[in-house]
Structure formats: C-alpha cells, structure tokens
VEXKOL-876408 format. One record per atom (N, C-alpha, C, O): y, x, z; residue in three letters. Coordinates in steps of 0.05 Angstrom, whole numbers, plus 5000, padded with zeros to 4 digits. Last residue first. Layout:
! residues N
YXZALA;...
! end
This chain:
! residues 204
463949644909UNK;462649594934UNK;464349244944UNK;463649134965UNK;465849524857UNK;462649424862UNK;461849424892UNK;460049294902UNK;470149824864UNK;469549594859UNK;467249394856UNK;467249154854UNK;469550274888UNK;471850124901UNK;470349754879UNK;469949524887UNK;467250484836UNK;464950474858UNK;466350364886UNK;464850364906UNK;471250554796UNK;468450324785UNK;466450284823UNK;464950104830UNK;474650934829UNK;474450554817UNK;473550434810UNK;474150194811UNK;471551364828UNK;472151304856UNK;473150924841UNK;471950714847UNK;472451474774UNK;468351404779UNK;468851294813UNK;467051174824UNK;477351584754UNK;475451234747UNK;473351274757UNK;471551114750UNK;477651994785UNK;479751784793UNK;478051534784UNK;477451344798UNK;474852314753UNK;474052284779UNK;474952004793UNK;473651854808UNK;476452274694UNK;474552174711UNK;472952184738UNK;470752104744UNK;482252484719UNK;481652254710UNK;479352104708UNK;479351874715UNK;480053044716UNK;481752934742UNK;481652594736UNK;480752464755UNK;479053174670UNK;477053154688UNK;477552994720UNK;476152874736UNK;483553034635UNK;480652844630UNK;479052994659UNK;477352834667UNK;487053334635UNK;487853134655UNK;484952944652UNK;484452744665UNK;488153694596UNK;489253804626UNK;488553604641UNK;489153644664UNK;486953534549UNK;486053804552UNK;486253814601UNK;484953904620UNK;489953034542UNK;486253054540UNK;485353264563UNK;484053234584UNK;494353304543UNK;493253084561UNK;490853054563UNK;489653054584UNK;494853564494UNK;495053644523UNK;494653534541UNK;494453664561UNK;494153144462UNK;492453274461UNK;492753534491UNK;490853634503UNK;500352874465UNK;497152704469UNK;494752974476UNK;493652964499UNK;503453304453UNK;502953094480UNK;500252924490UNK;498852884511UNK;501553324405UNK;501053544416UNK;500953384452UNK;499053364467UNK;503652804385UNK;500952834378UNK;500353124390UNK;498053174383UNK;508952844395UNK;507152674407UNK;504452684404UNK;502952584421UNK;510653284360UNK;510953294387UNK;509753064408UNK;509653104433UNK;508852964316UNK;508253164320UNK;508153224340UNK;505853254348UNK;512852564318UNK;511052464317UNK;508552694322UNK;506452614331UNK;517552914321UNK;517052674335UNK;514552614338UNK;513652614361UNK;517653064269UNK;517553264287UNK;517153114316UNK;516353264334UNK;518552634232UNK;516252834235UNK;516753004259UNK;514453094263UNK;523652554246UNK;521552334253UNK;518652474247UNK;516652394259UNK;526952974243UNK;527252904264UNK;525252674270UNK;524852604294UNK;527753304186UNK;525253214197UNK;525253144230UNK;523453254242UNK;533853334190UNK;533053134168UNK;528953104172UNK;527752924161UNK;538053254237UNK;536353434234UNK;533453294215UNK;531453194225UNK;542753064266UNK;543353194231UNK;540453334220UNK;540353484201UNK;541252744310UNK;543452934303UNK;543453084284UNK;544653304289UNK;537152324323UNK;537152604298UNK;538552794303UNK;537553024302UNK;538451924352UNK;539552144363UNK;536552344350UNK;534752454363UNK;536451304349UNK;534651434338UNK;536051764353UNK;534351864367UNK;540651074381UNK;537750984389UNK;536351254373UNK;535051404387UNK;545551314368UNK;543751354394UNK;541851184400UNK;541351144424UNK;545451074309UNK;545751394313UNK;544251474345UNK;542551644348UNK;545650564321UNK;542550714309UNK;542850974313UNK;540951114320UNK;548750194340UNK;547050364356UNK;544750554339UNK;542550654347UNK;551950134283UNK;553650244306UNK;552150394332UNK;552950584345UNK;547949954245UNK;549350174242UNK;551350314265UNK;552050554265UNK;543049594254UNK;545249554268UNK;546449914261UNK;545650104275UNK;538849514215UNK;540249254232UNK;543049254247UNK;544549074252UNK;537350044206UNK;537349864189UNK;539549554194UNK;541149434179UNK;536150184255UNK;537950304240UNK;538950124224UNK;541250044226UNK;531149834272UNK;534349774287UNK;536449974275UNK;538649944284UNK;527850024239UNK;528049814234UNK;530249724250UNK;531449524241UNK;527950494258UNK;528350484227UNK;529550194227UNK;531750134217UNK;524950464308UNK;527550574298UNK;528350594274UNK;530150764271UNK;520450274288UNK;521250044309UNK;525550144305UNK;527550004301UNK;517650654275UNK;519150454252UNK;520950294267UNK;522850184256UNK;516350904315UNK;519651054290UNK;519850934270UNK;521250984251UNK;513950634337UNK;517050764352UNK;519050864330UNK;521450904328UNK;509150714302UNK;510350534314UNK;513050544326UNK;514250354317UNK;508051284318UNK;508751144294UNK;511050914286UNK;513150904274UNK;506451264376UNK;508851434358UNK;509851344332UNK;512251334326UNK;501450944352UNK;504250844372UNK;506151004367UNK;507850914351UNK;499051294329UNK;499450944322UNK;502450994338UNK;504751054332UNK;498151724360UNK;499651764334UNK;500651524327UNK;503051514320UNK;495051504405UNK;497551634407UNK;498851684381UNK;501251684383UNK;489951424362UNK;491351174378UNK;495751244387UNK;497851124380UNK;489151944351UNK;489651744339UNK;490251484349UNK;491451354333UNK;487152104404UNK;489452234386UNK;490451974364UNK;492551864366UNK;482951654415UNK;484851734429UNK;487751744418UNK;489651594418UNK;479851864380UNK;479551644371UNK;482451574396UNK;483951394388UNK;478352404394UNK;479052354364UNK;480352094360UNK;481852064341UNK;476652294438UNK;478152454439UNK;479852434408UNK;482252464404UNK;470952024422UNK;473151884449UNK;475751984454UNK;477251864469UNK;468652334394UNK;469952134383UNK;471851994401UNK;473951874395UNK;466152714429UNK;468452814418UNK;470152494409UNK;472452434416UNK;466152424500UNK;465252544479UNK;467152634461UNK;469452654468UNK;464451784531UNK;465152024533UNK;464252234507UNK;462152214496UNK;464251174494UNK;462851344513UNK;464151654512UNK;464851734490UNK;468050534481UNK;467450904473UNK;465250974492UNK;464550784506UNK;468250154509UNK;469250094477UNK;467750424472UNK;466050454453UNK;468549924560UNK;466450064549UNK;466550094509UNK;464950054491UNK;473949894584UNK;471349694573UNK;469149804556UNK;468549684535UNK;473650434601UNK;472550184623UNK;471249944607UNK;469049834610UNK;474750784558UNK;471950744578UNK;470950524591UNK;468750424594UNK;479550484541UNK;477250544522UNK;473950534540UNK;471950384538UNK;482850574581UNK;481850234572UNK;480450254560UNK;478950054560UNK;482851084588UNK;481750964609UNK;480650674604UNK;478750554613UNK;484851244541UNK;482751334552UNK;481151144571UNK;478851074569UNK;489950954540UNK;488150924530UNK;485751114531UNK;484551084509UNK;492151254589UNK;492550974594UNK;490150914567UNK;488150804576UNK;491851744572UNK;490651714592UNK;490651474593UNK;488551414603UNK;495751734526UNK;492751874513UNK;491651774548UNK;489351684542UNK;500151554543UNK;498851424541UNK;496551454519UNK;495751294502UNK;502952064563UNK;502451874582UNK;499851654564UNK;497751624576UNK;503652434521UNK;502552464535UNK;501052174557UNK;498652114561UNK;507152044473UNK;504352254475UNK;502452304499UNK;500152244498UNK;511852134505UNK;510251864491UNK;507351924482UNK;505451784490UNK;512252624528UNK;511152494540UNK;509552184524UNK;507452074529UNK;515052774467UNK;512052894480UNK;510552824502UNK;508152884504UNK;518252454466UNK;516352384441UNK;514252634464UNK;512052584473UNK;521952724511UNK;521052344514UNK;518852384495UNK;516852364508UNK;522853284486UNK;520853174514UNK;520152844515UNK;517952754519UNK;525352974449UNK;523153214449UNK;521353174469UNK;519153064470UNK;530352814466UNK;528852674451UNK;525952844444UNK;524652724428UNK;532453254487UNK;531853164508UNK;529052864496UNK;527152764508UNK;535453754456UNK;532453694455UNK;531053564472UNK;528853644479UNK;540453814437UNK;539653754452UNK;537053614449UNK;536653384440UNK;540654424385UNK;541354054401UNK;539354034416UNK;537154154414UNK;539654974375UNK;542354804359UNK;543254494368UNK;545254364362UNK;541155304436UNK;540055174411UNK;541755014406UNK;543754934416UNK;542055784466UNK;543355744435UNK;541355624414UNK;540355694392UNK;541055754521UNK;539655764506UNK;539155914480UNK;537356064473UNK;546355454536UNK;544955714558UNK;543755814536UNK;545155984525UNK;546654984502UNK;548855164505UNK;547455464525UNK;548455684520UNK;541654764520UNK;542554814491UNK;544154974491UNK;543455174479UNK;541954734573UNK;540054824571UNK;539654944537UNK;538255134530UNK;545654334572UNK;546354574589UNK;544154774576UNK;544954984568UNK;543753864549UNK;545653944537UNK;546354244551UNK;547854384537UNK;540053754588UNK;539353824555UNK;541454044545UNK;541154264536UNK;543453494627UNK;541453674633UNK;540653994611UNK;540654244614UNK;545753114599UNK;547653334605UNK;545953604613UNK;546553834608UNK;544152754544UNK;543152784565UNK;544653034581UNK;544553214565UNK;545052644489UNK;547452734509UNK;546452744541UNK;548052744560UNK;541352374455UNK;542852714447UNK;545252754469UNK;547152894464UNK;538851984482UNK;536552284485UNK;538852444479UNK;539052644493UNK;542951704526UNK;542651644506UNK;541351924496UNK;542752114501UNK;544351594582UNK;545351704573UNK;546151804536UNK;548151894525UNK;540651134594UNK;543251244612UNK;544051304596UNK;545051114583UNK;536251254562UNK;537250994562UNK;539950994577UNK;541550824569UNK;534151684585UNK;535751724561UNK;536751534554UNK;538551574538UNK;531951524649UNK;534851694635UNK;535251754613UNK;537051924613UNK;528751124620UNK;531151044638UNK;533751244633UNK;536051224624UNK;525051464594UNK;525751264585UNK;528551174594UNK;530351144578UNK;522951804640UNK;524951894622UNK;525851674606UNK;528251714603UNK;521351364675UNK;524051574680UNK;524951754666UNK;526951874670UNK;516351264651UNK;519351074647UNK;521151214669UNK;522551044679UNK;513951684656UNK;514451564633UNK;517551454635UNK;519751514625UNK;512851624714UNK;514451844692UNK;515451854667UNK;517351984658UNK;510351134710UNK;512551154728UNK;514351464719UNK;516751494720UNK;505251334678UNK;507651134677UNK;510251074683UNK;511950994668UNK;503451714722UNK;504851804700UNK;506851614676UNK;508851674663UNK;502351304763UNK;504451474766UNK;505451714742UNK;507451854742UNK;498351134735UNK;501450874742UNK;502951064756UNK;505150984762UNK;494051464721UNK;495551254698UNK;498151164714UNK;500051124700UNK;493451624775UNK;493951804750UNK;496251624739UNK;498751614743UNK;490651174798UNK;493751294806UNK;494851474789UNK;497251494788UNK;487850714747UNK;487850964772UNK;490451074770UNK;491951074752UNK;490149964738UNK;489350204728UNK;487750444755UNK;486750364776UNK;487049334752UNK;488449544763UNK;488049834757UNK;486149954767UNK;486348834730UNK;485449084713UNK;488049274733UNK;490449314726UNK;487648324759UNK;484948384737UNK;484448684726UNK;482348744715UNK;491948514798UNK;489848454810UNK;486248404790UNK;483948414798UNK;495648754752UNK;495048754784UNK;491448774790UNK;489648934788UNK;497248494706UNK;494448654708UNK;493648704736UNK;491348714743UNK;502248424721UNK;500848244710UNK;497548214703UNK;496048024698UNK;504748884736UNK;505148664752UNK;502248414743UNK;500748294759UNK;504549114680UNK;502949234705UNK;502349034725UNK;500048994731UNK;507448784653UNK;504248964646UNK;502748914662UNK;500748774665UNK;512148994668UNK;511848714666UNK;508648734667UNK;507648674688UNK;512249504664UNK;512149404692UNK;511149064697UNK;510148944716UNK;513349574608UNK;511149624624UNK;510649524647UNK;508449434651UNK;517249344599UNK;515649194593UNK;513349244606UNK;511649074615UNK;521549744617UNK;521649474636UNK;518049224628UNK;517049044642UNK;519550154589UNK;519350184602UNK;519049854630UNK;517549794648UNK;521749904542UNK;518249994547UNK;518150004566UNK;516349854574UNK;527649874549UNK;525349644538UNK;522249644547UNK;520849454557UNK;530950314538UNK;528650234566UNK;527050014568UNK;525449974586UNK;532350344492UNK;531550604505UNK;530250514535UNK;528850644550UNK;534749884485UNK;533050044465UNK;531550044479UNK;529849884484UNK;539549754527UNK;537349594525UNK;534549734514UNK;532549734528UNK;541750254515UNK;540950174544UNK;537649984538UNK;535250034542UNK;543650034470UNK;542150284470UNK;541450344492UNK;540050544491UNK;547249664494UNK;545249664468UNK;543249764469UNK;541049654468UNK;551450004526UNK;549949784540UNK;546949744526UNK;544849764538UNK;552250664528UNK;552150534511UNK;550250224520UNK;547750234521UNK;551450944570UNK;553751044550UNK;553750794530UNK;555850754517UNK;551650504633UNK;551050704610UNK;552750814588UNK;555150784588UNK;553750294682UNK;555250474668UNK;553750654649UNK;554250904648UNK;547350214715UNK;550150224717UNK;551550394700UNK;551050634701UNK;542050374694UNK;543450064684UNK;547150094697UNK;549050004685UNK;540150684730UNK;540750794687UNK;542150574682UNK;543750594664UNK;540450534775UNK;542150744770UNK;542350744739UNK;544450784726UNK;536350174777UNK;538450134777UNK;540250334773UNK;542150234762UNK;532350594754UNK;533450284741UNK;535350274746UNK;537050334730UNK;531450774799UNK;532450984777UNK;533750774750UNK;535550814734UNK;530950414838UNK;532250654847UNK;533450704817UNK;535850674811UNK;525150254821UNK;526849994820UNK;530150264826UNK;531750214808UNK;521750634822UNK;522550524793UNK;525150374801UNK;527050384786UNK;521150784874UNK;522850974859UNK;524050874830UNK;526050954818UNK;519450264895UNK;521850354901UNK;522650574879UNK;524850554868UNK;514050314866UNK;516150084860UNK;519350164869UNK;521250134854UNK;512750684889UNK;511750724868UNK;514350544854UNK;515950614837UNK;512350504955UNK;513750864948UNK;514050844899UNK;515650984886UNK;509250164942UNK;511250124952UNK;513150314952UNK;515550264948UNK;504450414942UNK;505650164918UNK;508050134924UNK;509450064904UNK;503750834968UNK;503750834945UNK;504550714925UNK;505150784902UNK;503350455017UNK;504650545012UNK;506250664994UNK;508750674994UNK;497650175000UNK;500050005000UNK;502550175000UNK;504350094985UNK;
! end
C-alpha cells in the first residue's frame, strides 16, 4: 500500500507542476496525453490485471518524462539545453531520451502481457516479437505527429521539436528500437522473477 501511495503521490506532484504555466497549454495537452491515459489504464486494470512493480514504476518514469517535456516542450527543456551548450551539441536532445524511454518502458509492459496471457513462451521469438511491437508504437507517435502537424501549424513545431534536423523521425524510431532492446538485455531476468512472485501471490 505504501508503494501505491508513494507511486500516485509522485505522479499526482509532477502533474501538477507540468500543468502550471506551461510553454505552451496545446502542447501540454500533446506531450502528456499518454501519460494521463496511462493512469487511466492502470486505475482500471487495478484489481483484473495488476501489472509487477518493475512495469508501474518504469511507467511512472515514463510519464515524467512525458510531463516534463509537456512543461517545457522536448527542444527547450533547460536541463538539455545546458548540457548542449557544455557539450557543443548542435540541440537539445531531450526528445532523444523520451523516444528512448518510449522504447524502453514498454518492451517490459509488453513482455509481460505477452507471457501472462500466454500469447509467447520465453525465447528468441518473444524478443523479436517484442522489438517489433516497440517499433509499432514508435511508429505510431510519428504519425500521430504528422498528423497534428498537418492540423495545426502553430503547435507542430513543439509537438514534433526537429529543430531543423531533416532525419529527426528516423532517428526516433531508432532510438526507440535501441530502448527497446536494452530493456530486453538489462531487465528480462529481474522481470521474471517479479512475474513468477505474481503468478504464485495469485494462486495462493
């Protein structure tokens, strides 16, 4: 319970903070959509499909970066922006890290729905079949941004935040598909420990 409660507090904390005085109200909305949806998700799966603490606290990372680029918007993040200027890169690479966590977080969230319902068995294809799932969705995000460029010329520059860099949707999708596969690599054994303590919480 504390966990849940420590879990909810930090989301409900960083929310409210990204929601006051963003750069941009719109692009507020964009940029934290997933994040607010997820929770909706979660709330809602509760008690039928309660993920492992892995999955809802890398969620909960998830959607703090979500939140703070939704603040700030990925090309002005100030953090980024220090780290460009220290550095001498050419931009702020805060949209980098979000596409590498989009990657990351939910190669474990579908791992886990794959096993449990028994859709896969452990193995290579469960890994193959994974990556590819994380590519879908990445995918997905950069039409989803195409498709609000398209609609709205005043938020697209900080929903999508290219900043002049003409493979900015390949390189996205790339950086998510490395996310994904670092995830596999770093987090599948810890993960099935986490689901063999939840299949056996639940049968007892």
């Amino acid at each position: 319970m504390a966990a849940i409660v420590a879990w909810l507090a930090i989301f409900a904390l960083v929310t409210i903070w990204s929601y006051v005085a963003p750069h941009d109200r719109l692009t507020w909305w964009l940029e934290s959509a997933p994040a607010l949806i997820a929770l909706a998700i979660m709330i809602a799966t509760w008690n039928g499909f309660p993920l492992t603490p892995l999955a809802y606290w890398l969620i909960l990372a998830h959607s703090i970066v979500l939140l703070v680029g939704g603040h700030y918007t990925y090309a002005e993040v100030p953090l980024f922006d220090w780290i460009r200027d220290t550095f001498g890169q050419q931009r702020n690479n805060y949209d980098k890290l979000g596409h590498f966590v989009q990657g990351f977080v939910p190669a474990v969230v579908t791992r886990e729905i794959l096993l449990r319902k028994r859709v896969l068995a452990r193995g290579g294809w469960l890994n193959f079949i994974v990556v590819c799932i994380v590519l879908a969705i990445s995918a997905t995000y950069e039409l989803i941004e195409w498709a609000v460029a398209l609609q709205s010329k005043e938020a697209s520059a900080a929903f999508l935040g290219t900043q002049g860099y003409e493979w900015d949707t390949q390189s996205d999708m790339f950086t998510a598909l490395i996310g994904g596969i670092v995830s596999l690599v770093v987090c599948s054994r810890v993960h099935d420990r986490q689901l063999q303590r939840l299949e056996v919480a639940r049968r007892a």
